[in-house]
Each structure stands twice: as C-alpha cells, then as structure tokens.
C-alpha positions in Angstrom: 0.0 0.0 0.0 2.9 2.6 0.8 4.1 2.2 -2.6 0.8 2.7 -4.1 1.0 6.0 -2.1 4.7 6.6 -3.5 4.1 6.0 -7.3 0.6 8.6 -6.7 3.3 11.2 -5.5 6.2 10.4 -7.8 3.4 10.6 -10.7 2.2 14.1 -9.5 5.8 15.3 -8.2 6.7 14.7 -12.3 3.0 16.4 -13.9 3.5 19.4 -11.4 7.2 19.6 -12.7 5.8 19.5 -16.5 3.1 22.0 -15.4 5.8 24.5 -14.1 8.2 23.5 -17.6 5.4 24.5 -19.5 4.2 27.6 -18.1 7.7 28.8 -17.8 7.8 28.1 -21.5 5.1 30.1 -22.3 6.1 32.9 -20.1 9.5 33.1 -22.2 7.7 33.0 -25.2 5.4 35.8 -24.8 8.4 38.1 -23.3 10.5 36.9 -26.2 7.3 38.2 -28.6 6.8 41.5 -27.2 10.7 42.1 -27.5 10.2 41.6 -30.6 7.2 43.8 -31.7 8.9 46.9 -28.9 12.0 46.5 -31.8 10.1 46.3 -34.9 7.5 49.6 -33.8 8.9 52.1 -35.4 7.2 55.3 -34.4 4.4 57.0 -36.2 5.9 59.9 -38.5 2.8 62.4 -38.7 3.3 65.7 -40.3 2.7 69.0 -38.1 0.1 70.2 -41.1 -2.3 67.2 -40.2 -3.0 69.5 -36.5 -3.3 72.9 -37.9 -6.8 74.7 -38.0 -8.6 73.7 -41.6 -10.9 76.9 -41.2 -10.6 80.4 -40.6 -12.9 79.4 -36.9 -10.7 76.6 -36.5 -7.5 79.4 -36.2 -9.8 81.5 -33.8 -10.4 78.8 -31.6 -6.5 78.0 -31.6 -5.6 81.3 -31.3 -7.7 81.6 -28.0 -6.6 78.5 -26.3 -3.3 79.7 -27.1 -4.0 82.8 -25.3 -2.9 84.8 -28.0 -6.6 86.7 -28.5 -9.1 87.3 -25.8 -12.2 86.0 -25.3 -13.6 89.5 -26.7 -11.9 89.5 -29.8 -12.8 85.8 -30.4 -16.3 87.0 -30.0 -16.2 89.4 -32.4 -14.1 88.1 -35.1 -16.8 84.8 -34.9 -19.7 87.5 -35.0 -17.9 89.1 -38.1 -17.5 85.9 -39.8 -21.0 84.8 -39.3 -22.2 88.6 -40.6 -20.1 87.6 -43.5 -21.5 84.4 -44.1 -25.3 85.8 -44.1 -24.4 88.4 -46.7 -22.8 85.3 -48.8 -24.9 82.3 -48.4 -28.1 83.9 -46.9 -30.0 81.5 -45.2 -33.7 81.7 -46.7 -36.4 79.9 -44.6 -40.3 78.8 -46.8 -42.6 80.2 -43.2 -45.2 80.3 -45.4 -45.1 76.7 -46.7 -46.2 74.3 -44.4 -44.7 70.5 -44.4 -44.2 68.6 -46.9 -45.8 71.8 -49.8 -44.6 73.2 -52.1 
C-alpha cells in the first residue's frame, strides 16, 4: 500500500514539474514576442500640417486657447465671420409653406 502511495506522489511530483516547464515556457515565449514587436514599432511619422486649423474658426479657436486673443476679440471676429457668411450664403427659410408643400 505505501508504494501505491509513492508512485501517486512520484506521478504528481513529475506532472507538477511538466506544469511548471510548461508555463515557464510560455512565459519566455510571450516576453520573447513582445521584444520583438517593442524593436520592430517604429514610431508614427505624422506631419505637423495634419493638427493645424482647416478653417478660418478653426485658427480663432487655436488662437484663444493659445492665449494669444481674448475671449472678446474671439467673439467678435466669430460674429464678423458669421455677418459675412449671411451676406454670402443667406439662409432663406419657406414660413409660409407648411410640411411637406410646395
């Protein structure tokens, strides 16, 4: 009976020693693969023209955050821009047509 008892313990003494192999195994592995990938990321070139303002609001609103305007002259130079817009592209509203007539 004790070596009954004996072989059980040799027998998990040897699959907790493969369990520890193995997960040691894939432990390397995965530090071995992220080595890897850290060397072969090559940082992301992005030119400085891809952050700058596409509109003329766009350089207000950078030019405020930047503190180079105040919060006075953003006003006005957006309320200029917007009189500028009505005069160009008026915005012209049917109130006498109900939905869906014409």
């Amino acid at each position: 009976m004790t070596r009954r008892r004996f072989d059980k313990a040799v027998a998990m003494l040897i699959l907790f020693l493969l369990i520890l192999v193995l997960a040691a195994a894939c432990v390397l592995a995965v530090r071995g693969v992220r080595a890897e990938a850290r060397k072969a990321e090559e940082p992301l070139l992005v030119p400085e023209s891809f952050f700058a303002p596409q509109s003329l609001e766009g350089v207000l609103c950078t030019q405020l955050l930047d503190g180079d305007i105040t919060r006075r002259q953003y006003l006005r130079s957006m309320a200029g821009i917007a009189a500028r817009d009505e005069a160009r592209h008026p915005l012209v509203v049917p109130w006498h047509l109900g939905a869906g007539e014409e």
